[in-house]
Residue, then its C-alpha position, 0 to 999 in steps of 0.5 A: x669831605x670838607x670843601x677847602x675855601x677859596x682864595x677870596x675866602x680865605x683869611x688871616x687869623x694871627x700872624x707872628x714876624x720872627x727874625x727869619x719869616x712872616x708866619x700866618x695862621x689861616x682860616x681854613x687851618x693852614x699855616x704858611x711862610x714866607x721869608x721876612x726879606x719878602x717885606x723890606x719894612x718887616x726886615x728892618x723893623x723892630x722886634x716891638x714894631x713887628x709884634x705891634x699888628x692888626x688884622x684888618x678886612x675881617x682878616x684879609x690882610x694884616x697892618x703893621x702902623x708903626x712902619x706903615x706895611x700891609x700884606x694880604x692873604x692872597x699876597x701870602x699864598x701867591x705874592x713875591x717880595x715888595x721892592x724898595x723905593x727906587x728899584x726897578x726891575x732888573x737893579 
């Protein structure tokens, strides 16, 4: 019996952006989703600008340059959409 990593633990180990979804492979083997509308930067990137990444805190998170995004692991399994400049709750 295997001992699953905790949260902290875990880590991104390759992350793909389609036009629907950010996917992340992880450490601990699972492979989790979430929809691209979650990183209004991602949405509105380009194809080159979302392929162009790099995993970052020995793959805590993930860092796309081009559009100065980061998202973490933990963000992944347990985050929410980032809101845009401007918005606040209930706009």
């Amino acid at each position: 019996m295997s001992i699953a990593e905790s949260p902290a633990e875990v880590k991104i180990k390759e992350v793909k952006v389609t036009s629907d979804e950010i996917i992340a492979h992880l450490s601990d083997g699972r492979v989790v989703s979430v929809p691209i509308v979650w990183s209004w930067r991602l949405l509105e990137a380009t194809p080159v600008q979302r392929e162009n990444y790099e995993i970052i805190g020995d793959g805590q998170g993930v860092h796309w340059p081009d559009i100065d995004e980061d998202i973490s692991a933990e963000g992944l399994l347990y985050g929410s959409p980032a809101p845009r400049p401007g918005n606040s709750i209930g706009e």
